[in-house]
N, C-alpha and C positions, 0 to 999 in steps of 0.2 A: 860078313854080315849080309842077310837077305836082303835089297832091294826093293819097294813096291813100286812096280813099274808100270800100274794098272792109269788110265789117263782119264780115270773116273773116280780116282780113289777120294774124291777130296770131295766129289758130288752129296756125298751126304751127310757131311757137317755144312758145307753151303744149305740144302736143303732146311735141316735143321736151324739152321739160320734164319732162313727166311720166314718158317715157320713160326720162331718167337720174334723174332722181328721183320718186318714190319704188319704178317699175317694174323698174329694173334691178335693185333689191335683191333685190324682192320675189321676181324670176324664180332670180336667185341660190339665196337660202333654200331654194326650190320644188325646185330641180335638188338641191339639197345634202339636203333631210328625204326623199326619192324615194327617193337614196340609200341613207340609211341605211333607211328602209321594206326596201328590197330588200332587203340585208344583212340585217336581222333576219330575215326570212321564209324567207330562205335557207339561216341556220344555224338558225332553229328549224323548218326543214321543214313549214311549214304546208302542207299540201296546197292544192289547187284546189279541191276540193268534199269536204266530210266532214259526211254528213249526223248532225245534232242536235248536230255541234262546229264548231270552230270553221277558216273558211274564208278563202282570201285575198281572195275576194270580200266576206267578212266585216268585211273587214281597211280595203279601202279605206275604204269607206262609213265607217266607223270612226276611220279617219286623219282624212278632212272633217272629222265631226265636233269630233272631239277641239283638232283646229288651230284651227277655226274659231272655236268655242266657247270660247276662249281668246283668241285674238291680232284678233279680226273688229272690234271695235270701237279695239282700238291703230291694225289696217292702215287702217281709215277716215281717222282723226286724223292718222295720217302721211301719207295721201294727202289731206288738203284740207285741211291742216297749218292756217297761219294766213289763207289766201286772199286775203283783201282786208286784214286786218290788219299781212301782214307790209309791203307795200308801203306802209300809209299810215306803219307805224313809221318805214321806213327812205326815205320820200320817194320810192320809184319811181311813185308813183298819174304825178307831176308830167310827167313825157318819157312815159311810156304815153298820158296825154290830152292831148298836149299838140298833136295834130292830134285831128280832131272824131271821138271815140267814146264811146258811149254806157258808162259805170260800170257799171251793170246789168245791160250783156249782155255784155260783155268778162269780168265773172267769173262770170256765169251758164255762158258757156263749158268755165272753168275747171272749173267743179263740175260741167257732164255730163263733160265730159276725166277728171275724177277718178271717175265712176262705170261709165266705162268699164273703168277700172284694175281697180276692185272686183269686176268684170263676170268678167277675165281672170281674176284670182285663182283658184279653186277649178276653171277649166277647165283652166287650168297644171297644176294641182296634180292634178290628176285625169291626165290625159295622163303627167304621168310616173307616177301610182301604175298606168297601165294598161300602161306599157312595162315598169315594173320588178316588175310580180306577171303580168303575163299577164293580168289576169281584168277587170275592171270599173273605172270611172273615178270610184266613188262618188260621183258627182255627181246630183243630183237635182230634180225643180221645185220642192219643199220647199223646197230647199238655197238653192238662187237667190231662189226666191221670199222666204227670211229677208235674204238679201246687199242685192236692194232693199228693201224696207222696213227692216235696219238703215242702211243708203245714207243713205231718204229723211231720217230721224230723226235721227242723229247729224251726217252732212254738214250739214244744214239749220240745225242747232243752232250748230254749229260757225261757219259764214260768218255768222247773224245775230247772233252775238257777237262777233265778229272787228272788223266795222264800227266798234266803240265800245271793244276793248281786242286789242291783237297778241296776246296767250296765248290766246285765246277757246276755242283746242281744250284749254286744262288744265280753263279750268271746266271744260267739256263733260265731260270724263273723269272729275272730281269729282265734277258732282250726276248722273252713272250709277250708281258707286259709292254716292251718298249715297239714290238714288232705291231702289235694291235693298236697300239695308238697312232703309228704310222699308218698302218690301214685308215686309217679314219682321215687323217689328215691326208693322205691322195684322193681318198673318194672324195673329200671335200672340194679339191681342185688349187688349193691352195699353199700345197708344200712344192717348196724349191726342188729343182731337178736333182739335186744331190741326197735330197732325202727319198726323192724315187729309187734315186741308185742302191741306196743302202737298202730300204725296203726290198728290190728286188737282190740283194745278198745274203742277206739275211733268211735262216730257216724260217719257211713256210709256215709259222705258227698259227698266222690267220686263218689259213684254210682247215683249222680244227677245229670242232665242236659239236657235242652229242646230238642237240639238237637239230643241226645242219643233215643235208640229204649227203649221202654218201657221196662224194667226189669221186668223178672222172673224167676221162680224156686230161687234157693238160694240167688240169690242179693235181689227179689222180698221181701222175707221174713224173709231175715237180715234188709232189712228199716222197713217193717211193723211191726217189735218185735220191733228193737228197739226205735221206732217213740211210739209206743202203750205203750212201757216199759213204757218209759219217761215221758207219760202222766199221768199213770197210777200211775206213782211215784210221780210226782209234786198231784196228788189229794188225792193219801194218805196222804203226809205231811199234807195236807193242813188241811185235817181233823182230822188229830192226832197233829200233833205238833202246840203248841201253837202260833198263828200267831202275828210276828216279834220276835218272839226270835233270837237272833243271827244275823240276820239282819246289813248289812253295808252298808255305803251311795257308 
């Protein structure tokens, strides 16, 4: 019996994948907030340019923001949901390998597939806020440039968790939350030395956000070590350690 031995072969049912999930929502939402964008601007007559108020070009740039800075780390976690965890939960790892492919790069796949997703995101969303105000697509290299290094970070987090428990993306979501709240409480000057330690062990979730200027020098490449660690760690297991060992639902 013929073999396919192609180490792409599986690339476009993943595609497809991703396409009705999590992309089809996402383009959904995108067409439906455009919408109302429009709608509002159009009973609150915002002009096109009004110098030292407020503009629709103002408006876009401002919509990014606002979405992004909100929902950017949910639409991550929905797009690289449980990756490698949901299949070991549910026993698919078993008929996916069960002609010769490498664990590793089969969801290595997966997680550029999903950062393509992330990719699309804010250029959807911009294209319609530039069809429904006329003016600008508020999109930016800032913007993009926060969407990958939120990508590398969270995605990364997310699949080297995954390997050892199916929710891997709730942690993920928890010690963000838990990461930023410690921010607050160092800048305060009032957390104990040990919750500094932890803070500085924990992924750099602080240094995310749309809003924020782009990071560099030390913040820059405390995310990119440890985004790249992390990946680079979930691919080692994956190809050494025997996949689902140890594994919880």
């Amino acid at each position: 019996m013929k073999r396919d031995l192609n180490p792409f072969r599986y690339v476009r049912w993943l595609a497809r994948d991703a396409m009705v999930w999590p992309l089809r929502v996402f383009l959904l939402l995108g067409a439906l907030l455009s919408l109302i964008v429009w709608r509002f601007a159009t009973n609150m007559h915002i002009p096109r340019a009004a110098p030292g108020g407020a503009s629709i070009s103002d408006s876009a740039q401002a919509v990014q923001l606002g979405v992004w800075g909100t929902c950017l780390v949910v639409a991550i976690l929905m797009t690289i949901g449980g990756i490698a965890g949901t299949d070991l939960e549910r026993g698919y790892y078993r008929s996916w390998f069960s002609k010769p492919m490498s664990a590793w790069w089969y969801y290595l796949q997966r997680f550029l597939l999903g950062a393509i997703v992330i990719a699309i995101l804010p250029l959807y969303l911009g294209l319609g806020l530039k069809l429904g105000l006329g003016s600008s697509t508020g999109v930016t290299w800032v913007l993009m440039g926060q969407f990958g290094l939120s990508y590398l970070l969270v995605a990364s987090a997310t699949f080297l968790l995954s390997i050892f428990i199916a929710r891997g993306w709730l942690f993920v979501f928890l010690i963000a939350i838990l990461q930023n709240v410690i921010e607050q409480m160092v800048k305060s000057g009032f957390a104990p030395k040990w919750l500094g330690w932890m803070h500085d062990a924990l992924p750099p979730f602080q240094l995310l956000g749309v809003s924020n200027p782009l990071p560099h020098g030390g913040p820059l490449w405390h995310i990119l070590g440890y985004g790249a660690g992390m990946l680079v760690a979930a691919l080692l297991l994956l190809r050494y350690r025997p996949l689902g060992a140890g594994t919880a639902a």
